[in-house]
C-alpha positions in Angstrom: -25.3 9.4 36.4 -25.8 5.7 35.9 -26.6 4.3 39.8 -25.7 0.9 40.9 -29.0 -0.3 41.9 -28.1 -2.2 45.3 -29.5 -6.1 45.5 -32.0 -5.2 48.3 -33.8 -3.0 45.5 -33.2 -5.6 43.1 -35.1 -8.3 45.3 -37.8 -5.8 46.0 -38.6 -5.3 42.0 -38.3 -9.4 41.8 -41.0 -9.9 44.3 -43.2 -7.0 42.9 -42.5 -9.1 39.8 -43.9 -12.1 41.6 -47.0 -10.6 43.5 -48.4 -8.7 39.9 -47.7 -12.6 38.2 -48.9 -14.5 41.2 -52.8 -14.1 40.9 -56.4 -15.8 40.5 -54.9 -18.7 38.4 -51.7 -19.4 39.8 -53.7 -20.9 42.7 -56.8 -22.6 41.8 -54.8 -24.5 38.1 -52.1 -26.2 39.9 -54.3 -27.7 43.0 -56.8 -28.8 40.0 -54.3 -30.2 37.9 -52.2 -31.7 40.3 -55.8 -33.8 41.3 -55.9 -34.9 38.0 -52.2 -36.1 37.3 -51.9 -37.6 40.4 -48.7 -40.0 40.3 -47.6 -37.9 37.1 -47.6 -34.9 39.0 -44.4 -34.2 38.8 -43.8 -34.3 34.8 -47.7 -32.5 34.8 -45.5 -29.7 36.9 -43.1 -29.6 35.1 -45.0 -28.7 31.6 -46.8 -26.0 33.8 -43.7 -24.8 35.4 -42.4 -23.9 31.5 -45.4 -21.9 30.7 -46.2 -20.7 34.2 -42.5 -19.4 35.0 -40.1 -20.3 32.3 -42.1 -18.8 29.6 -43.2 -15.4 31.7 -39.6 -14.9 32.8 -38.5 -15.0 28.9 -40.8 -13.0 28.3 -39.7 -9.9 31.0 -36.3 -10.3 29.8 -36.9 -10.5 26.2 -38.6 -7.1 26.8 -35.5 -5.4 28.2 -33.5 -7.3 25.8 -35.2 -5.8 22.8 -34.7 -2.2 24.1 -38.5 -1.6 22.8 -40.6 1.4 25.4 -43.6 -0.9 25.1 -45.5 -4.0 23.5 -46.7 -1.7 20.9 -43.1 -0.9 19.7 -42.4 -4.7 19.8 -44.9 -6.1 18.5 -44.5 -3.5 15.4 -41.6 -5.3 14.6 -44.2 -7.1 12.9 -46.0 -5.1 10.7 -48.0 -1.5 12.3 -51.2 -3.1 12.2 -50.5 -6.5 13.8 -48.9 -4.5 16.6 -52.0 -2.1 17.1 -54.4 -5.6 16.9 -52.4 -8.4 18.8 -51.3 -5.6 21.8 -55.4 -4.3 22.3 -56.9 -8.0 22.1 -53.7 -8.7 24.5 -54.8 -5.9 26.8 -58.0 -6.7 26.5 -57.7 -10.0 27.7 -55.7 -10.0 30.5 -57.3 -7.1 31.2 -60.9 -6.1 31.9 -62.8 -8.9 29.6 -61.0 -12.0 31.8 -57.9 -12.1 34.3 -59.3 -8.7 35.6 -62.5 -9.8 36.6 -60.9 -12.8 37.4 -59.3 -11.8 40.0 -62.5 -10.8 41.4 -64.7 -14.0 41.1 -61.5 -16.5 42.7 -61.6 -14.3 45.5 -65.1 -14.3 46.4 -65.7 -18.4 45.2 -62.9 -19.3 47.8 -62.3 -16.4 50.3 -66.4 -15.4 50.8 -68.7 -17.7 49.4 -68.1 -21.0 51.5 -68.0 -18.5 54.7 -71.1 -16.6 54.1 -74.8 -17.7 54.1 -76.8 -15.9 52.0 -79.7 -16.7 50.2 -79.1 -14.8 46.8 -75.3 -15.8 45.7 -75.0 -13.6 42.3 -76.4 -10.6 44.6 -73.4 -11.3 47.2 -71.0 -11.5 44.6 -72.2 -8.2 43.3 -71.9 -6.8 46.7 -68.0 -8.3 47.0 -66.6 -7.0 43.2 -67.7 -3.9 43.8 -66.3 -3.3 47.2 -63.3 -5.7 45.7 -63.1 -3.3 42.7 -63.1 -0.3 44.3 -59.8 -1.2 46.4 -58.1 -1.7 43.0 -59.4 1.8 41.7 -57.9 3.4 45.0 -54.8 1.7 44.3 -54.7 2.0 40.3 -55.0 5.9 40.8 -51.5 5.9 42.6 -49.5 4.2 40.4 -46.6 5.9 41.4 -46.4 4.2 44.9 -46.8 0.2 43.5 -43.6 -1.0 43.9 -43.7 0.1 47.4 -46.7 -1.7 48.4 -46.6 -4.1 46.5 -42.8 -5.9 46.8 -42.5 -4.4 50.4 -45.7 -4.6 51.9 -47.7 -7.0 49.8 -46.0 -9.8 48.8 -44.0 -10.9 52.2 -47.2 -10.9 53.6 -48.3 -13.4 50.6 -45.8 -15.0 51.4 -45.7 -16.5 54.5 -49.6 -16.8 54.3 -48.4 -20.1 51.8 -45.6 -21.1 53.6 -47.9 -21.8 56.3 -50.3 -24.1 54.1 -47.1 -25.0 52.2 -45.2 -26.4 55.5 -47.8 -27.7 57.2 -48.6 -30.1 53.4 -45.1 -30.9 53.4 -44.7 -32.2 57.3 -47.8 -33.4 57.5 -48.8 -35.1 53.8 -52.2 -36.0 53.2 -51.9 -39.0 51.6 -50.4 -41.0 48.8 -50.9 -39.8 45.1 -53.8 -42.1 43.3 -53.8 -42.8 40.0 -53.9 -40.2 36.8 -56.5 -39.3 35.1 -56.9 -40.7 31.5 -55.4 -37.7 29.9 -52.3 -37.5 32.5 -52.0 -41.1 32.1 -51.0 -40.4 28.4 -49.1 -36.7 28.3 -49.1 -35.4 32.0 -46.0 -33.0 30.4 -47.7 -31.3 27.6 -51.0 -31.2 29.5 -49.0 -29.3 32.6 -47.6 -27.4 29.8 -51.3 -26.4 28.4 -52.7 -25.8 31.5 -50.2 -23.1 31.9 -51.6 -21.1 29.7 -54.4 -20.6 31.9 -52.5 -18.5 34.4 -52.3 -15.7 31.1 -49.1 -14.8 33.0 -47.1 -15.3 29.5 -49.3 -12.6 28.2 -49.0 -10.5 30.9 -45.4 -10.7 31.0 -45.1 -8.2 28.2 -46.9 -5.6 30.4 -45.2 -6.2 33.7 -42.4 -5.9 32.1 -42.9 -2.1 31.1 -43.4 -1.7 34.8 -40.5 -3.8 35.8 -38.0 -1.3 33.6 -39.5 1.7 34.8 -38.6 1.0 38.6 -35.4 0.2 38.0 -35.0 3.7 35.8 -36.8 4.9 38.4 -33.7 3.3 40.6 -31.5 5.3 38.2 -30.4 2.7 35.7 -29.7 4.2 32.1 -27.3 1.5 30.9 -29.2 -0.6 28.7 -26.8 -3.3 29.5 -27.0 -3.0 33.4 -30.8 -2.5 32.7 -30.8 -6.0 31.3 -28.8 -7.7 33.8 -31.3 -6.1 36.6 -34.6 -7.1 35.0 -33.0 -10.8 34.5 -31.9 -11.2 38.4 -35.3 -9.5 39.2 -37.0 -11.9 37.2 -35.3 -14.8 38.2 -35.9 -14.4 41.9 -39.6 -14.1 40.9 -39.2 -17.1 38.9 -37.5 -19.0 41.9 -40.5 -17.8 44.5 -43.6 -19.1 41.9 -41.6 -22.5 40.8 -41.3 -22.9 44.7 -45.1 -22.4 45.0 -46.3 -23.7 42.2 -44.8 -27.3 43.1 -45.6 -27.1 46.6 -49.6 -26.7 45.1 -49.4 -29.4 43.1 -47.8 -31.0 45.4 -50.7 -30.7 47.7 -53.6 -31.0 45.0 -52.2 -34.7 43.9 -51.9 -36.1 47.8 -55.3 -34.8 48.4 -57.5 -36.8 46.7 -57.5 -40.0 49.3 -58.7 -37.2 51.7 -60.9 -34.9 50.6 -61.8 -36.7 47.6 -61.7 -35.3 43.8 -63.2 -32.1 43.5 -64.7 -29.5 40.7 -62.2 -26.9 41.0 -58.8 -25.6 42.2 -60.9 -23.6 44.6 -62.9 -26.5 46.3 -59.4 -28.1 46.7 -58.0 -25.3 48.3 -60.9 -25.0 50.5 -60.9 -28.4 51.6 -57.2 -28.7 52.5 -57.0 -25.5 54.5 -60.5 -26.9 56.3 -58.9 -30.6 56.9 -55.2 -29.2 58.6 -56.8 -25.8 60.6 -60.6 -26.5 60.4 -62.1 -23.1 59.9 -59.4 -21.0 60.9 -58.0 -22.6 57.5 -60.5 -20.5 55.3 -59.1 -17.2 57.6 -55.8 -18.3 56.3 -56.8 -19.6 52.8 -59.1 -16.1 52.2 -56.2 -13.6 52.9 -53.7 -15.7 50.9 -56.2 -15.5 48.3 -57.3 -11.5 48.2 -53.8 -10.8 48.7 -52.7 -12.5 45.5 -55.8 -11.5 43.4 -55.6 -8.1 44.1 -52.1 -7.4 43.3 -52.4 -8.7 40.6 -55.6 -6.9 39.8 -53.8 -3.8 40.7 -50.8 -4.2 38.0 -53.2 -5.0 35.5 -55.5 -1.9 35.9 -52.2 0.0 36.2 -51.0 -1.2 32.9 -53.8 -1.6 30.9 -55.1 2.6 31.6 -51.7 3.0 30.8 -51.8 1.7 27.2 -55.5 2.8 26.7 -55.1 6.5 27.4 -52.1 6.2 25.0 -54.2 4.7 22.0 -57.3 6.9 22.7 -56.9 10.3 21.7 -58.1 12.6 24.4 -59.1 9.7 26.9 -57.1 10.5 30.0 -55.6 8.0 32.3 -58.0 8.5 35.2 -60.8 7.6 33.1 -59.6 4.8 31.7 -59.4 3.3 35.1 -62.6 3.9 35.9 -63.7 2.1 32.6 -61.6 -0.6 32.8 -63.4 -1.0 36.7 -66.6 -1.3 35.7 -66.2 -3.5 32.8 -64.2 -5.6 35.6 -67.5 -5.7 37.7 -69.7 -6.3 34.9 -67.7 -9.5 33.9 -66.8 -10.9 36.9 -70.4 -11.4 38.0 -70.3 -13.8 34.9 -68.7 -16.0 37.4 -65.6 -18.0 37.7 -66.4 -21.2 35.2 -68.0 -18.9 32.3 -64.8 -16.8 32.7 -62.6 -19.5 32.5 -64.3 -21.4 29.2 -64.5 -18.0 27.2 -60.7 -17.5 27.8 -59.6 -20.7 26.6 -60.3 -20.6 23.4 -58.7 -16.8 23.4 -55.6 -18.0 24.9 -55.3 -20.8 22.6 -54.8 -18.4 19.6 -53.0 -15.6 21.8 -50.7 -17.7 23.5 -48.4 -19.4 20.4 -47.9 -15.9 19.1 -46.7 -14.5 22.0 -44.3 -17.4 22.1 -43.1 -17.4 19.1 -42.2 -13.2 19.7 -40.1 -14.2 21.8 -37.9 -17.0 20.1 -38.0 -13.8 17.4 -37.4 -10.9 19.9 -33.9 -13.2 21.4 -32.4 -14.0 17.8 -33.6 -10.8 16.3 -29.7 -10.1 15.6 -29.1 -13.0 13.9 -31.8 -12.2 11.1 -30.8 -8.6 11.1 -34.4 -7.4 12.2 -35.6 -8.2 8.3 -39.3 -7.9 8.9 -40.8 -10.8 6.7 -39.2 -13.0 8.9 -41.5 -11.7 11.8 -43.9 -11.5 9.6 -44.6 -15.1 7.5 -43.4 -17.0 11.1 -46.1 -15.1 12.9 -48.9 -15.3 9.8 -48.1 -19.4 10.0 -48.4 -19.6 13.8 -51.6 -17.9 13.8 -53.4 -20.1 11.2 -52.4 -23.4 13.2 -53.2 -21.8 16.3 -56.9 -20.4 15.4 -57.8 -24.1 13.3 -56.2 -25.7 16.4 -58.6 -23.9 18.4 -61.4 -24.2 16.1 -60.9 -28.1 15.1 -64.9 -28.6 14.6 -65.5 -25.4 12.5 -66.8 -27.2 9.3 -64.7 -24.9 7.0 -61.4 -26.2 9.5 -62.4 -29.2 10.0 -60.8 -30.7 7.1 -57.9 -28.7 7.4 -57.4 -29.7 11.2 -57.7 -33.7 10.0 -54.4 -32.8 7.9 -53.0 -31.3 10.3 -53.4 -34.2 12.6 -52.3 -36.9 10.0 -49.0 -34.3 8.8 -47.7 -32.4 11.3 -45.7 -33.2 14.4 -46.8 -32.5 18.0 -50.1 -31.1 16.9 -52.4 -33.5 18.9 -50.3 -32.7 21.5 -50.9 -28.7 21.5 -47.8 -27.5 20.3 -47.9 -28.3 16.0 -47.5 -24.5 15.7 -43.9 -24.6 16.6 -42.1 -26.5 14.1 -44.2 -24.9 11.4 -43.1 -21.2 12.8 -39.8 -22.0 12.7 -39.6 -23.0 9.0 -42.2 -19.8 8.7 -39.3 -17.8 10.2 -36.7 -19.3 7.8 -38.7 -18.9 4.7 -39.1 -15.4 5.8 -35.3 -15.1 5.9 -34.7 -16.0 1.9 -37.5 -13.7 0.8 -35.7 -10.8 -0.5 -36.2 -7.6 1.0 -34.8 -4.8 2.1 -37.2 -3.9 4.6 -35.1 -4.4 7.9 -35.3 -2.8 11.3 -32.6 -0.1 11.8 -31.5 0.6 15.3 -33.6 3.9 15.3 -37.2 1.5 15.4 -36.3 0.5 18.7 -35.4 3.7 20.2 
């Protein structure tokens, strides 16, 4: 029997959809970028609003649009070993080596630390990710129950937590925006659109999105068609709630600088804003909005990424993959938040152009007839601009990253992968081969 999931179940998996995306970076990079582009804050929110929504949202459909059971099956598409590779260092990352522990260090820099005075910091924090940590375990071990606490519990209670910061910015606006910083002053766009990248919710799109199609199975959808149409309206109404909240933070970040001045982080911002309209009962506020989000979000990703290990492992069972992937969480997050930020951006930098040019691949995968060396040469070219892009001082790169800058369009501006894939994907096409996908791949 093929059920017609009713719209009330289809908002519910669209705001699970938004609580497991809406985590430790979606709140701290917009209030710090929209300091920084100041009067351009609205084309810096714009760029972010591509990579922080438009781009995750792609990337949930694309998923249900390809018909694959997981990243693994899609990213073999590929070639078996790239899949194996790009989906574990995926994993990996927005797993328990960054957003993870991630999750864990926002919460205590802006929901504990400016609220509790103890001498010794790093032991505090230790105190808070294990305590934090083991909430996620409790909840990872019940995976079965997420979408109910999550998208009915959960997330209404996120919220209106930031509709009340969000209403009280917008009635009451703290000030005129000054001017940009040098580098918004120049390409506030494509440095919104970088600064998405940060929020690793493009990445994590291609594991919530294994999640997202099992609850609506679970709703008793078996039409891949009706499937499709489901995961787009859920996705769009998460897409609607984080553009909503994503403006409304920058929003608040760029007319916040005549009053509380320019600050170090997304988290000092935050602080200081919820301080300035409710005095402390703002960090009351500011600290549940906070855990809410970050856990969540640390809940979907332990949920996913057990799932995926204790498939790849031989003999390694779910259970104890949580556990694992928990206490590599704890160890990294006591790195704190600014050493887990710098070692991710030089991983998301290489990570991120892939994953977007899957996509564009994964949506006009018919038109090329599935022949794999078109996956495959668009993918090897993206990856070479992406890691000397990354790696422009490297002295081996260096000279090729000064030709790059002289010969190739966009690349100073972040993006001189794209046009380069494309013609990757083309010459691909007129290779001949035989070697397509047949319908059976994707099964």
């Amino acid at each position: 029997m093929n059920q017609q999931i009713s719209f009330k179940d289809t908002i519910v998996i669209g705001l699970m959809l938004f609580a497991l995306f809406f985590g430790a970076g979606n709140l701290v990079f917009p209030a710090l970028m929209g300091q920084a582009s100041g009067d351009q804050f609205i084309a810096a929110n714009l760029g972010f609003l591509i990579t922080g929504v438009g781009l995750p949202l792609l990337a949930t459909i694309a998923f249900g649009f390809s018909g694959s059971k997981d990243l693994l099956q899609l990213a073999s598409r590929v070639h078996p070993t790239f899949a194996v590779v790009y989906t574990t260092l995926l994993y990996l990352t927005i797993g328990p080596l960054f957003a993870m522990p991630r999750t864990g260090s926002v919460s205590f820099e802006i929901a504990v630390k400016p609220y509790i005075n103890f001498e010794n910091d790093q032991l505090l924090l230790l105190a808070f990710t294990i305590v934090y940590f083991l909430i996620t375990l409790l909840f990872s071990l019940n995976p079965s129950k997420l979408i109910d606490i999550v998208g009915k519990f959960l997330t209404p209670a996120l919220i209106i937590f930031i509709a009340i910061i969000g209403i009280t910015a917008l009635v009451k606006p703290l000030g005129t925006p000054v001017a940009a910083t040098e580098a918004y002053t120049k390409h506030a766009f494509f440095n919104g659109f970088q600064e998405g990248y940060l929020t690793m919710d493009t990445l994590a799109a291609f594991v919530f999105g294994i999640i997202v199609i099992d609850s609506i199975r679970a709703k008793g959808v078996k039409s891949k068609k009706r499937l499709l149409v489901v995961c787009a309206q859920a996705a769009i109404i998460s897409g609607i709630v984080l553009a909503l909240i994503y403006s409304i933070i920058t929003y608040i970040g760029a007319t916040s600088v005549p009053v509380i001045g320019q600050k170090a982080n997304g988290g000092e911002v935050l602080i200081s804003v919820t301080q300035h309209f409710y005095n402390q009962g703002g960090g009351v506020i500011l600290g549940a909005i906070v855990i809410l989000a970050c856990l969540t979000t640390s809940i979907g990703l332990t949920t996913a990424c057990a799932s995926y290990f204790s498939k790849l492992i031989p003999g390694m069972s779910y259970r104890a993959c949580v556990y694992i992937l928990i206490l590599i969480s704890v160890l990294f997050a006591n790195l704190g938040l600014q050493e887990l930020i710098s070692l991710s951006v030089p991983v998301l930098s290489i990570l991120y152009p892939i994953a977007i040019m899957l996509i564009i691949l994964t949506f006009t995968h018919s038109w090329f007839k599935g022949k794999r060396s078109v996956y495959a040469v668009s993918l090897i070219i993206v990856s070479v601009f992406s890691i000397v892009g990354t790696f422009p001082k490297v002295p081996i790169i260096s000279n090729i990253n000064e030709v790059f800058v002289s010969f190739i369009p966009f690349y100073e501006l972040g993006i001189g992968w794209l046009i380069p894939g494309l013609i990757g994907a083309l010459i691909g096409l007129i290779i001949p081969s035989q070697n397509r996908l047949t319908p059976a791949d994707i099964e």
